[in-house]
gemmi code that builds the backbone of each chain (N, CA, C; Angstrom):
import gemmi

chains = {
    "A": [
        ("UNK", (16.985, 0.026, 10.359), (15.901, -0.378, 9.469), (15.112, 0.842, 9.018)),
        ("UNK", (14.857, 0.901, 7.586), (13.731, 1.587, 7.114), (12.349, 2.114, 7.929)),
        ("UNK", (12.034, 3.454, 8.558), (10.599, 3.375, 9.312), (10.008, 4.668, 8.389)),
        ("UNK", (8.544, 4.347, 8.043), (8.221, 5.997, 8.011), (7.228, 6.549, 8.908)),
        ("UNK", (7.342, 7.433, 9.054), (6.528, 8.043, 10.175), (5.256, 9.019, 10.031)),
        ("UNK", (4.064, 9.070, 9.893), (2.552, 10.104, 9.601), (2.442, 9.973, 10.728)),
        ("UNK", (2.577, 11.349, 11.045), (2.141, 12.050, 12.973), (0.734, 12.550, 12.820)),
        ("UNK", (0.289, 12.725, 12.028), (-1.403, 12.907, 12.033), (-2.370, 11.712, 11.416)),
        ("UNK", (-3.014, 11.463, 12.431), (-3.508, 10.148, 12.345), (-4.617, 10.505, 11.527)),
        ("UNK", (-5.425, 11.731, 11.885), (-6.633, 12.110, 11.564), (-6.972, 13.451, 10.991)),
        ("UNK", (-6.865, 14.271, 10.166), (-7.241, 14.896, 9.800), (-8.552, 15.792, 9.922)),
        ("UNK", (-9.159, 16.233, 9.888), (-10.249, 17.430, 9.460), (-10.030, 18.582, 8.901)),
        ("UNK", (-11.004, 18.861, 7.989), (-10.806, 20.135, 7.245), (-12.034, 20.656, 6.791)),
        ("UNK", (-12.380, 22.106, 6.171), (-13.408, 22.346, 5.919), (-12.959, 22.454, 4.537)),
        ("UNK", (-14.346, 22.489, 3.329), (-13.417, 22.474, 2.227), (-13.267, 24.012, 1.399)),
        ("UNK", (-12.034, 23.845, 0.809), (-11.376, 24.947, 0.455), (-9.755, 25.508, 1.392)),
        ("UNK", (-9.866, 24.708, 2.270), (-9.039, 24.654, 3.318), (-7.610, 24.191, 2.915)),
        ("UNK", (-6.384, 24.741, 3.500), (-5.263, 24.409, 2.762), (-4.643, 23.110, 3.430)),
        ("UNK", (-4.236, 21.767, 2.495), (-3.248, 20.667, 3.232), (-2.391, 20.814, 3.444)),
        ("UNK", (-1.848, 20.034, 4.358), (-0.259, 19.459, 4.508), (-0.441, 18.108, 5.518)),
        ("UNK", (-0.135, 17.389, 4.919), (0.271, 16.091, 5.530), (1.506, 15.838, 5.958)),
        ("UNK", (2.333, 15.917, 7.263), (3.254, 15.522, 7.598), (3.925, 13.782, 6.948)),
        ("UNK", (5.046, 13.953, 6.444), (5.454, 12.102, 6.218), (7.111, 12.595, 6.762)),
        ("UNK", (7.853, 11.572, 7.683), (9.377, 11.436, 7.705), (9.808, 10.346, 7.806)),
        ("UNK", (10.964, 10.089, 6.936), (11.522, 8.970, 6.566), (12.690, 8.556, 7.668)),
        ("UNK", (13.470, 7.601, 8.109), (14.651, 6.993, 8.896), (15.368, 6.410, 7.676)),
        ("UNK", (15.834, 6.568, 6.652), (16.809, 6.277, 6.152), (18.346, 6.633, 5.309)),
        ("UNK", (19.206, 6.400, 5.927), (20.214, 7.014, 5.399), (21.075, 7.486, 3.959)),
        ("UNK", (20.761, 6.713, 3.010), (21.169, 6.727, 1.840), (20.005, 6.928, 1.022)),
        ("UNK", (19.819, 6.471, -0.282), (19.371, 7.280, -1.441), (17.673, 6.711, -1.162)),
        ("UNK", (16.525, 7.120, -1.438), (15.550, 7.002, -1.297), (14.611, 7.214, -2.415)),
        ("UNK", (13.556, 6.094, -2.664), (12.694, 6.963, -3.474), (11.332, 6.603, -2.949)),
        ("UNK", (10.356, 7.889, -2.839), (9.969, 8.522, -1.603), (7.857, 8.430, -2.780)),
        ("UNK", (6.777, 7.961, -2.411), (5.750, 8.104, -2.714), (4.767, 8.452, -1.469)),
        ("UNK", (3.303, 9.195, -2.453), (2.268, 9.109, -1.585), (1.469, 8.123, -2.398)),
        ("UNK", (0.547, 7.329, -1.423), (-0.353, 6.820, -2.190), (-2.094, 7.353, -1.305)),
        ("UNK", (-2.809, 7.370, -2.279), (-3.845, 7.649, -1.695), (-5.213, 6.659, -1.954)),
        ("UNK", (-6.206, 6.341, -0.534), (-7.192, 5.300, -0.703), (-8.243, 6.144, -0.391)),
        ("UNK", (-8.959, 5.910, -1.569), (-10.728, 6.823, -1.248), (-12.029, 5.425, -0.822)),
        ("UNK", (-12.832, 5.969, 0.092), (-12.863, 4.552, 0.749), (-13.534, 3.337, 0.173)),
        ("UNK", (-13.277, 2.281, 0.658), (-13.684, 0.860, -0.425), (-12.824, 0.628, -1.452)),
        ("UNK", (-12.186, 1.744, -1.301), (-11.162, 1.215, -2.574), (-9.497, 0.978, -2.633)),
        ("UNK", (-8.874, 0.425, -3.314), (-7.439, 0.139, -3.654), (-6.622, 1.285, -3.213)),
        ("UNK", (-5.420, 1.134, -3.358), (-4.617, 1.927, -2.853), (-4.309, 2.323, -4.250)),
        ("UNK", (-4.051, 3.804, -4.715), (-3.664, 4.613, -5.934), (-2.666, 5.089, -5.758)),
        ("UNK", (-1.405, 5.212, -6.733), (-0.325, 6.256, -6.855), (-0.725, 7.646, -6.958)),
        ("UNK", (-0.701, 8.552, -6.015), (-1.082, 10.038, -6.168), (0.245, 10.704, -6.574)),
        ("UNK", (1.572, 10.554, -6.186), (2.510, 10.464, -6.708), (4.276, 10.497, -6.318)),
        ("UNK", (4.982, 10.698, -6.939), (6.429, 9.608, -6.499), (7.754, 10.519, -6.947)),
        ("UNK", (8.082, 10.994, -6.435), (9.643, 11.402, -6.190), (11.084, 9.944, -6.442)),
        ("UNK", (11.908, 9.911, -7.542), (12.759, 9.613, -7.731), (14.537, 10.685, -7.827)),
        ("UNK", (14.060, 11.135, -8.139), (15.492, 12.529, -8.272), (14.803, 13.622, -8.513)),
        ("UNK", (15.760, 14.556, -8.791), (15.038, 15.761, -9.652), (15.231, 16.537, -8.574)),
        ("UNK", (14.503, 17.469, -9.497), (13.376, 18.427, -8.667), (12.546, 18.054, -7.374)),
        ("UNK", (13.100, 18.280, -6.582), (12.320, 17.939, -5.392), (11.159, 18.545, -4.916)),
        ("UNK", (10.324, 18.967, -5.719), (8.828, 19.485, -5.626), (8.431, 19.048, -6.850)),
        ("UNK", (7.794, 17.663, -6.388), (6.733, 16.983, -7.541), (5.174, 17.237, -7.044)),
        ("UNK", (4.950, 17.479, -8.057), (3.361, 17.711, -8.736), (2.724, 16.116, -8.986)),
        ("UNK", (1.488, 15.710, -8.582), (0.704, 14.933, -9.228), (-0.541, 14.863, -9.298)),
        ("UNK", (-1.165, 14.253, -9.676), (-2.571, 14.321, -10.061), (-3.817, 14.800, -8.804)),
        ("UNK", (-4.513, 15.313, -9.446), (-5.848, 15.877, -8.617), (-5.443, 17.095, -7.962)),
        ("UNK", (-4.050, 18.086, -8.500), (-3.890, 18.750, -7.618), (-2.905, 18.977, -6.457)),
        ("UNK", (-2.527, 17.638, -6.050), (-1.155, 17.418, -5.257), (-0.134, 17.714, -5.484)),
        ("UNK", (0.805, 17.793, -4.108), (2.568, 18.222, -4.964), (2.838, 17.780, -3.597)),
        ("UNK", (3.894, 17.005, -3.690), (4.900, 17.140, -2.651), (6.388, 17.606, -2.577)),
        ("UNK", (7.152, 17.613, -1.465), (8.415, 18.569, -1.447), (9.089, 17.577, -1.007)),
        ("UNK", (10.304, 17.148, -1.136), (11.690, 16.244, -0.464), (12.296, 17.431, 0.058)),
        ("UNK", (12.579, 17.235, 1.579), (13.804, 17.834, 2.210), (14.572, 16.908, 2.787)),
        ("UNK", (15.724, 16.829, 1.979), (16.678, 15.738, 2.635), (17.025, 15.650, 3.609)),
        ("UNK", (17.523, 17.020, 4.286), (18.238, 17.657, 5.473), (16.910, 17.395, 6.860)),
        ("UNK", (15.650, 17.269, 6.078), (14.731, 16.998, 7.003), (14.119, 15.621, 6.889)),
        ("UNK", (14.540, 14.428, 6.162), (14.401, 13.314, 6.108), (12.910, 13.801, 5.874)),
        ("UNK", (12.339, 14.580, 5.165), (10.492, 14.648, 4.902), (10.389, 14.745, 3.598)),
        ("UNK", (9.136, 14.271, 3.449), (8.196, 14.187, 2.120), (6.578, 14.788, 2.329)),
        ("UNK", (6.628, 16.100, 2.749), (5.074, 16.239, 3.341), (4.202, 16.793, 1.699)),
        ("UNK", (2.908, 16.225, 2.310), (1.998, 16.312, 1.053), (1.421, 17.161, 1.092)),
        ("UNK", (0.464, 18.061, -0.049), (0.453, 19.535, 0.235), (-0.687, 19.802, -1.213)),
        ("UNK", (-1.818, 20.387, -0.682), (-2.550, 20.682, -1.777), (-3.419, 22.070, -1.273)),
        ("UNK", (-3.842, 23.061, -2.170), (-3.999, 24.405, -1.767), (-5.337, 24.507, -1.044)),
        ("UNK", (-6.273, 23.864, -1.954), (-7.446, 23.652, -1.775), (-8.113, 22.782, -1.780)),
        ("UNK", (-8.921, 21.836, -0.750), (-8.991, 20.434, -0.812), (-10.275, 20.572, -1.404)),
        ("UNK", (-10.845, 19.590, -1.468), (-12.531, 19.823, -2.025), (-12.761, 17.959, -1.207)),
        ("UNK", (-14.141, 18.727, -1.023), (-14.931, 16.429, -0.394), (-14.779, 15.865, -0.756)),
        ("UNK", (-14.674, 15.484, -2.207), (-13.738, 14.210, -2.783), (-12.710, 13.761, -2.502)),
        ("UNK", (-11.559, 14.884, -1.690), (-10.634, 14.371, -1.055), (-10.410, 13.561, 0.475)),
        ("UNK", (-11.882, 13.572, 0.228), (-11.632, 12.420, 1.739), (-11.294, 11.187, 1.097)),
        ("UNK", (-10.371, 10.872, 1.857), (-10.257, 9.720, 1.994), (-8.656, 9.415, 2.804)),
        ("UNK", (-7.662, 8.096, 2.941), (-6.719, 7.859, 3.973), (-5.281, 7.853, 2.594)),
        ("UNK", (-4.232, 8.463, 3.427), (-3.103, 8.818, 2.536), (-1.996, 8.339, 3.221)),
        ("UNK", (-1.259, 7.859, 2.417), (-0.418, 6.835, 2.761), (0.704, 7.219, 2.171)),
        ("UNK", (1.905, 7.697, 2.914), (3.269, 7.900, 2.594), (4.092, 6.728, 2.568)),
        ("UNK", (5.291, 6.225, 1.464), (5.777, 5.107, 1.135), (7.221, 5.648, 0.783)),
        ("UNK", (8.301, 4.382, 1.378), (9.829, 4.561, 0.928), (9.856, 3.516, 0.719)),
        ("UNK", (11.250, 3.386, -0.574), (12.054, 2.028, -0.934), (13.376, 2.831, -1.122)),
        ("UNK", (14.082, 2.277, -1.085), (15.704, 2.347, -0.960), (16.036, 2.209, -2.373)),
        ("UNK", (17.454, 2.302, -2.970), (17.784, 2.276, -3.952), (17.510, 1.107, -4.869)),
        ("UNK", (17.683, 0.138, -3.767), (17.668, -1.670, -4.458), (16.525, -1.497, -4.619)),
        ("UNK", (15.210, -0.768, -4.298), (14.238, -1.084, -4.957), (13.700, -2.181, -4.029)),
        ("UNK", (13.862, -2.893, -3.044), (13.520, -4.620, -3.000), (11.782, -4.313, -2.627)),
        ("UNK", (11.705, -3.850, -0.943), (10.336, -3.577, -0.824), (10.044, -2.237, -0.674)),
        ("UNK", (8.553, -1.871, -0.342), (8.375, -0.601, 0.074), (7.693, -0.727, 1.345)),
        ("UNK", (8.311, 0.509, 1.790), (7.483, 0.555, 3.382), (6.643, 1.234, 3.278)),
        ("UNK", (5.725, 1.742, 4.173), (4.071, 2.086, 4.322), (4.108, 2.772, 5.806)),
        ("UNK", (3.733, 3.913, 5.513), (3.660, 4.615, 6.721), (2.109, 4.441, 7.531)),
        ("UNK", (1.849, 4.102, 8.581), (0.698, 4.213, 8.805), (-0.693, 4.917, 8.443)),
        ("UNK", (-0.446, 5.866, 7.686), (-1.686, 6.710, 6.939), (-1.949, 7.905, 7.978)),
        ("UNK", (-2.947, 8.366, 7.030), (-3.603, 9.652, 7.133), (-4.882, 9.687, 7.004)),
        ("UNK", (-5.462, 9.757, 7.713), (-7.161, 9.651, 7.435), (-7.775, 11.091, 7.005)),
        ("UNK", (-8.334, 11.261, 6.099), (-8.114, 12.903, 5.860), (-10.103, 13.041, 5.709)),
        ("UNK", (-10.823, 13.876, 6.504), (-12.248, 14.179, 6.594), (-12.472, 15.663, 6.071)),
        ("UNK", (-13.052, 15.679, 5.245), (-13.099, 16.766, 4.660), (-14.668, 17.565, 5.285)),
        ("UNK", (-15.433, 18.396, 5.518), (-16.696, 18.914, 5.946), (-17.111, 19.967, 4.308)),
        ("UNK", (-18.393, 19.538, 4.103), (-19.071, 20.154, 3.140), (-18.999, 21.318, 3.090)),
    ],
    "B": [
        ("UNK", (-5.708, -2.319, -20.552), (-5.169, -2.920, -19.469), (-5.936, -3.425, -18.141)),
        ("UNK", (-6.469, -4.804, -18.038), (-7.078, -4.993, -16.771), (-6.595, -4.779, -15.634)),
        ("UNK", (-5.144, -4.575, -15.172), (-4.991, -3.797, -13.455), (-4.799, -4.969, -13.029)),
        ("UNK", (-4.618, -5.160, -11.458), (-4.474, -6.304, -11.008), (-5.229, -6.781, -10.900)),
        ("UNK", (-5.648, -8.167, -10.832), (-7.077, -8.832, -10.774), (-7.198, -9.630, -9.332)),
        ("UNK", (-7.966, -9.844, -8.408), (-8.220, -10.520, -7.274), (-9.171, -11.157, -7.195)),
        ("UNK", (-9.131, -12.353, -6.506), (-10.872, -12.895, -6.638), (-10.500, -13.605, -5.207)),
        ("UNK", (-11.432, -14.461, -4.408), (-12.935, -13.547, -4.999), (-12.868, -11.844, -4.259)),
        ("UNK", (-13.948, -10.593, -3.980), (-13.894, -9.898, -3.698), (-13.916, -9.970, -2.232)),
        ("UNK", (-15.033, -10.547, -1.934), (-15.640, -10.699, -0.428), (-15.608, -12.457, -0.492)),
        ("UNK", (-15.311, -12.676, 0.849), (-14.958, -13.820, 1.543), (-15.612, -14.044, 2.805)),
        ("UNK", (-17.004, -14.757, 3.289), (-17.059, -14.988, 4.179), (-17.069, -16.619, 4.904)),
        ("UNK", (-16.450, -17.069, 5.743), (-16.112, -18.219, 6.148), (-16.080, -18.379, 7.498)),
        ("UNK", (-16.325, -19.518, 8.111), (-16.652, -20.195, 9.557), (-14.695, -20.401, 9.844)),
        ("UNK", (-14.533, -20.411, 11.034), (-13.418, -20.217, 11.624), (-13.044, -21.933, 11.603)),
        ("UNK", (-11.690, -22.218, 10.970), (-11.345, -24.009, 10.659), (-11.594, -23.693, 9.484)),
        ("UNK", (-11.927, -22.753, 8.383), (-11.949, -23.527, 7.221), (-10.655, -22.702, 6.810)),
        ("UNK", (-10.338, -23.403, 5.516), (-9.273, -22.967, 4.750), (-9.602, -22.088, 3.637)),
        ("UNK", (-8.989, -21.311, 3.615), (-9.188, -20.071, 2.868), (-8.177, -19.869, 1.815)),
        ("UNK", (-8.776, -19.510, 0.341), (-7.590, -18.948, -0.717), (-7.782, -17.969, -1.726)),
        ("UNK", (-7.307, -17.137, -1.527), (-7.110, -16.171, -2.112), (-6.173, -15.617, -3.400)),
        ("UNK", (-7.036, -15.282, -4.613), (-5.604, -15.273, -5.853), (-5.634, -14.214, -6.161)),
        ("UNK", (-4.484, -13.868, -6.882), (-4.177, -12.449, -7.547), (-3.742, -12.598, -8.600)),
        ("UNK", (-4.103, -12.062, -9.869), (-3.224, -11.954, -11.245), (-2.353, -10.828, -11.621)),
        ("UNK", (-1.401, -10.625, -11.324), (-0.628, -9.719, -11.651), (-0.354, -8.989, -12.833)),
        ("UNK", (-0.301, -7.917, -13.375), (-0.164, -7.024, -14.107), (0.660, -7.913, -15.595)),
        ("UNK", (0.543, -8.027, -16.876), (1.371, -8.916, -17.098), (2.493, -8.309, -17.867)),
        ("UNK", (3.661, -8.667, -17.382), (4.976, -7.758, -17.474), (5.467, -7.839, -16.343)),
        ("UNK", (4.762, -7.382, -15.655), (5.505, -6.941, -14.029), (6.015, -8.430, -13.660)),
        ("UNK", (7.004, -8.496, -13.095), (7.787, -9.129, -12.155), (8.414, -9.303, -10.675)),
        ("UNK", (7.251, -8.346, -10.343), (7.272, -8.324, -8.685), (5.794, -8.406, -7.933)),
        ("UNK", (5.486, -9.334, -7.230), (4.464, -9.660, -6.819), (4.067, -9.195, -5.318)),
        ("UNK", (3.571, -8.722, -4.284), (3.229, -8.141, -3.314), (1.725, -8.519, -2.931)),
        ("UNK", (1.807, -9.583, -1.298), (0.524, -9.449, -0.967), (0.802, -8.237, 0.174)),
        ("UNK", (-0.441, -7.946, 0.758), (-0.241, -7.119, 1.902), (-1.873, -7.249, 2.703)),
        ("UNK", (-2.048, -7.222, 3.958), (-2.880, -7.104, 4.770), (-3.376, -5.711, 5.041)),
        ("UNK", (-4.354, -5.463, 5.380), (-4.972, -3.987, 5.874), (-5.776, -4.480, 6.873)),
        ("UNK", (-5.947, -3.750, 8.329), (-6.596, -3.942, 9.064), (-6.817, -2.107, 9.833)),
        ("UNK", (-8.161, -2.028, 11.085), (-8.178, -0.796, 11.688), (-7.036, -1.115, 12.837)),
        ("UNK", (-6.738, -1.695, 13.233), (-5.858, -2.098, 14.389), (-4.278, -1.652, 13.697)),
        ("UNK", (-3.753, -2.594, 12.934), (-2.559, -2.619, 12.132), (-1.996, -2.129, 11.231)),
        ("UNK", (-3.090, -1.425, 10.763), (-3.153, -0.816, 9.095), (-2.592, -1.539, 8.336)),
        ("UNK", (-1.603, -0.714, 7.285), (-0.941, -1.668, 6.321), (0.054, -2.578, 6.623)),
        ("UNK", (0.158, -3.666, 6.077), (1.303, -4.798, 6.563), (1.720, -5.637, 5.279)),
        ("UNK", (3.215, -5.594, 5.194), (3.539, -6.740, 4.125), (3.803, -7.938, 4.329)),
        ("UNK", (2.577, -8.549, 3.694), (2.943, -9.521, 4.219), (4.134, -11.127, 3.481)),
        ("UNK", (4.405, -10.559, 2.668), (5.566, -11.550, 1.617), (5.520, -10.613, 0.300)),
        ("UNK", (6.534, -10.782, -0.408), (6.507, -10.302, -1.917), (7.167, -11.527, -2.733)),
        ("UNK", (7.116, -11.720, -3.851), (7.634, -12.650, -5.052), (8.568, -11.590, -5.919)),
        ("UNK", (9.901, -12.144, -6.267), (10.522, -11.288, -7.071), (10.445, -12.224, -8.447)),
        ("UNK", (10.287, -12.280, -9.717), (10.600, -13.502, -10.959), (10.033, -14.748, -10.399)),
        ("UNK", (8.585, -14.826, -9.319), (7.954, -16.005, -8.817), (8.721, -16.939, -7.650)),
        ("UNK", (9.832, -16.397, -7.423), (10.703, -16.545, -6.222), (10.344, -15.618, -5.157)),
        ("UNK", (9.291, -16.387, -3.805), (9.389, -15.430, -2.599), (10.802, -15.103, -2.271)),
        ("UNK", (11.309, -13.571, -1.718), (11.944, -12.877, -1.383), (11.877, -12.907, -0.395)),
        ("UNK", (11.135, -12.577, 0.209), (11.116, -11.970, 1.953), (9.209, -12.525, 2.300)),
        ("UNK", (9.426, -13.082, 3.224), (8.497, -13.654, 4.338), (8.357, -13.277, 5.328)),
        ("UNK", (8.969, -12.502, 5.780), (9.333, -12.337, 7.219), (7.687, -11.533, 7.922)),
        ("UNK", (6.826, -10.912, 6.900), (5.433, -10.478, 7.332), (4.165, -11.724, 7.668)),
        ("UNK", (4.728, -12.801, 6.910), (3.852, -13.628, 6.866), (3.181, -14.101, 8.970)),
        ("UNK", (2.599, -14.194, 8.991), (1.803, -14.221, 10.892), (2.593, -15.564, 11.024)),
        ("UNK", (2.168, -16.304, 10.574), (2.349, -17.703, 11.480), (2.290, -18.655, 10.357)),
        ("UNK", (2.536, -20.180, 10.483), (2.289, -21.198, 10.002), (1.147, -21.454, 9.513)),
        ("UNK", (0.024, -20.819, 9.555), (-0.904, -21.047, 9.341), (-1.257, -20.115, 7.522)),
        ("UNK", (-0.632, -19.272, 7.168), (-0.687, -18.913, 5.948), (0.813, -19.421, 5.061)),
        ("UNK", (0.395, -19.754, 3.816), (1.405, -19.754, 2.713), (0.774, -18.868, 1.311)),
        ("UNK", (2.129, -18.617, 1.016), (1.927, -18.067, -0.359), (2.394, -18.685, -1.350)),
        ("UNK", (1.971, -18.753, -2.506), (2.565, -19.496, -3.531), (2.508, -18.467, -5.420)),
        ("UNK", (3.197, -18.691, -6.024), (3.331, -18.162, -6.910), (3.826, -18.999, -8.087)),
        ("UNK", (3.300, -20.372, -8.563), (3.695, -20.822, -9.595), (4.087, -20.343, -10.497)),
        ("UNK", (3.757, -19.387, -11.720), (3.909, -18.416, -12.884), (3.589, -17.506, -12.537)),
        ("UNK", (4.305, -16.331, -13.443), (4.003, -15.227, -13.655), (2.766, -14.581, -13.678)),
        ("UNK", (1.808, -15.074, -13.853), (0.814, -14.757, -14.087), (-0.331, -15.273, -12.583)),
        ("UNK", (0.066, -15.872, -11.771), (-1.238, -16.428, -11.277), (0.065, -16.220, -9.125)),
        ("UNK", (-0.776, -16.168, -8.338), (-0.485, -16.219, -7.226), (-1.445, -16.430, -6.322)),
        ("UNK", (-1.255, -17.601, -4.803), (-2.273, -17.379, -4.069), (-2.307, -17.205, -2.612)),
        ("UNK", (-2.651, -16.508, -1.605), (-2.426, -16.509, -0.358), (-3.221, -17.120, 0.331)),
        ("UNK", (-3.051, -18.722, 1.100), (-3.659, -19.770, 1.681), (-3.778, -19.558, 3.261)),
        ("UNK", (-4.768, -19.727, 3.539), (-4.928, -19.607, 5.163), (-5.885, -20.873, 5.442)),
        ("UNK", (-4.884, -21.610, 6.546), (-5.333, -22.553, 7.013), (-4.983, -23.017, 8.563)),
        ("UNK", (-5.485, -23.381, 9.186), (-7.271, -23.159, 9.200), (-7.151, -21.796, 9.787)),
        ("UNK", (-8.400, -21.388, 8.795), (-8.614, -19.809, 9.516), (-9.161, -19.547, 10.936)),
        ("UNK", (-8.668, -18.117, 11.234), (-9.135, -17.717, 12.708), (-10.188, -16.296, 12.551)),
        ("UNK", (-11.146, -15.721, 13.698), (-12.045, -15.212, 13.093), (-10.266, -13.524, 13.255)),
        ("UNK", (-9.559, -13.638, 13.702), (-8.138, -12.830, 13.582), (-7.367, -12.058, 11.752)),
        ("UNK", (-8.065, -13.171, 11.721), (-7.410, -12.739, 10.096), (-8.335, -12.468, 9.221)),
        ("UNK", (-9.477, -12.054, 9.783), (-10.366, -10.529, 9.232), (-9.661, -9.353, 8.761)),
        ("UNK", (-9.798, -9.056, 7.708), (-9.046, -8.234, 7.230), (-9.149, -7.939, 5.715)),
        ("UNK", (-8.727, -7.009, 5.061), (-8.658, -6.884, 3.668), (-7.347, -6.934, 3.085)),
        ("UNK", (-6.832, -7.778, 2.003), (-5.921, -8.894, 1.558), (-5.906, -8.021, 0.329)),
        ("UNK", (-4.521, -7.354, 0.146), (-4.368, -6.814, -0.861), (-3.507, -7.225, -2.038)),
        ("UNK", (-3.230, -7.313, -2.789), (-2.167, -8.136, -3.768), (-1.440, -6.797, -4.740)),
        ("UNK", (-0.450, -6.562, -4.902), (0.317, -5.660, -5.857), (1.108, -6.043, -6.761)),
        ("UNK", (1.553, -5.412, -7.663), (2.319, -5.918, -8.738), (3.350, -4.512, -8.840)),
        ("UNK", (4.235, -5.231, -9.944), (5.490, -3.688, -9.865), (6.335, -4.335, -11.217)),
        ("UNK", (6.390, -3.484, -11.775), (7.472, -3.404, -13.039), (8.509, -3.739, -12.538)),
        ("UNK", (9.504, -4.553, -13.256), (10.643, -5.195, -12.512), (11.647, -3.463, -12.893)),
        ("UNK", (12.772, -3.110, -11.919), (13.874, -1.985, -12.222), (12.701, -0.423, -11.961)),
        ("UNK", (11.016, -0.889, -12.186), (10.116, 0.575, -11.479), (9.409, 0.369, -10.103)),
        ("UNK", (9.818, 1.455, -9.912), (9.342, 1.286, -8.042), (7.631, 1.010, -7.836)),
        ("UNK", (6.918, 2.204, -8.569), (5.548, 1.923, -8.716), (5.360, 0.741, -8.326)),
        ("UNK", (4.120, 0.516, -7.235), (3.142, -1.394, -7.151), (1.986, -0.625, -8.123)),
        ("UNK", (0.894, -1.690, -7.923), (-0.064, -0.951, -8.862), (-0.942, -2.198, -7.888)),
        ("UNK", (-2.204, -1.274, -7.223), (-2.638, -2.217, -6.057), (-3.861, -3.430, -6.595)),
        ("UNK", (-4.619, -4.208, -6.281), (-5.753, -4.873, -6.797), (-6.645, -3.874, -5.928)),
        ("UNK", (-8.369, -4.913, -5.950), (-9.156, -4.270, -5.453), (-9.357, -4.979, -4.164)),
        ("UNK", (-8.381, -5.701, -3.801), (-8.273, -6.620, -2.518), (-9.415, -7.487, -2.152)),
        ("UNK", (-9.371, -8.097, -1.461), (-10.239, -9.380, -0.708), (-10.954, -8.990, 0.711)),
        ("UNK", (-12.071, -8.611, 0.863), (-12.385, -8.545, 2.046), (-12.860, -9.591, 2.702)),
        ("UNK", (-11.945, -10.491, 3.543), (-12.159, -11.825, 3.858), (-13.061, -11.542, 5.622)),
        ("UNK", (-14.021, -12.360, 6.177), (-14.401, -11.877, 7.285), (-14.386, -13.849, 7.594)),
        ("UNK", (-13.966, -14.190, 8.849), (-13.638, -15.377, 9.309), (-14.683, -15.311, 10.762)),
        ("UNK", (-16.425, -16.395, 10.527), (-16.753, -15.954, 11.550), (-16.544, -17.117, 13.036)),
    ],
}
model = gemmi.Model(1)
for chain_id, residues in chains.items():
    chain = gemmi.Chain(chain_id)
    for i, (resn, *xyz) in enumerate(residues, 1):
        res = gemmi.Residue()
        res.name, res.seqid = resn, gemmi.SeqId(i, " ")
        for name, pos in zip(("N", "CA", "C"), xyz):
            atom = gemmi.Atom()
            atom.name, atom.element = name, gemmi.Element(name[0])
            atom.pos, atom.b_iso = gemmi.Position(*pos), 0.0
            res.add_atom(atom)
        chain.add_residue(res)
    model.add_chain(chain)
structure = gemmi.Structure()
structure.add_model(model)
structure.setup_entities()
């Protein structure tokens, strides 16, 4: 079965400080691989989504993530965070069929002024 | 584009009553997604609708919730009789049928006292 895995539950950072969010996937065949991110009180947002390609996607606010196949990972990665980036980040897989997506337990990410 | 729509926002209710919750889905999209959020559980799926046909149930807790999805347009997640357990925030998603993207609501914060 499909699992994904965020080994950092909790975060801290000061800001200006560089990310990386650990995400690893358990699945064997073709994948297409998202982060989503929740700033708090609010909905869950597409920050952004790997289908093929280039396996270093860029998305909004600054983000990029990397696919390593060979490492079943998708870690999230931004140079310089700023306090607005608090909030909980959520790594997501679906399989080729598309049917559902899984949800990695999150990332709680605390940023310090 | 209004986004997904949820009502009501906040939900508060005495434990025995029945509870319902709707979502309007994106209109186009053809894949429907409720999901639960809790601090204990985090994210959870809890059923999806593919073309207003549930797919997969298998998240749903117990007998005590149904989902329903008459049209395209309208869906609702029923809890009966509620427990003060299923506190939680009740999220609803939508998804382009053949695009992976959900696109989340602003969920239900239901509190069961």
């Amino acid at each position: 079965a499909q699992s994904v895995s965020q080994h950092n539950h909790h975060v801290i950072l000061s800001e200006a400080a560089s990310l990386e969010l650990g995400c690893n996937y358990s699945y064997g065949g073709t994948v297409n691989l998202f982060w989503y991110v929740q700033y708090p009180g609010q909905h869950l947002q597409l920050l952004l989504k790997y289908f093929s390609g280039d396996p270093l996607v860029k998305g909004i606010k600054g983000f990029e993530a990397e696919f390593i196949k060979s490492k079943f990972s998708f870690n999230l990665r931004k140079p310089s965070v700023q306090w607005s980036d608090t909030a909980e980040y959520f790594c997501a897989v679906t399989d080729s069929s598309a049917s559902k997506i899984i949800f990695g337990s999150g990332t709680r990410l605390s940023i310090r002024p | 584009d209004a986004g997904v729509i949820q009502s009501p926002r906040h939900e508060v209710t005495e434990m025995g009553q029945e509870v319902t919750l709707r979502c309007k889905p994106i209109s186009g999209h053809n894949s429907l997604f409720w999901y639960r959020q809790t601090m204990m559980r985090g994210l959870e799926l809890l059923i999806y609708f593919n073309n207003n046909v549930p797919i997969d149930d298998s998240g749903m807790p117990e007998d005590r919730f149904s989902a329903k999805m008459p049209n395209a347009s309208f869906s609702t997640l029923k809890i009966q009789p509620s427990e003060p357990r299923d506190s939680a925030v009740y999220f609803c998603a939508s998804r382009p049928q053949q695009v992976d993207t959900q696109y989340f609501g602003p969920g239900t914060r239901l509190t069961v006292l």
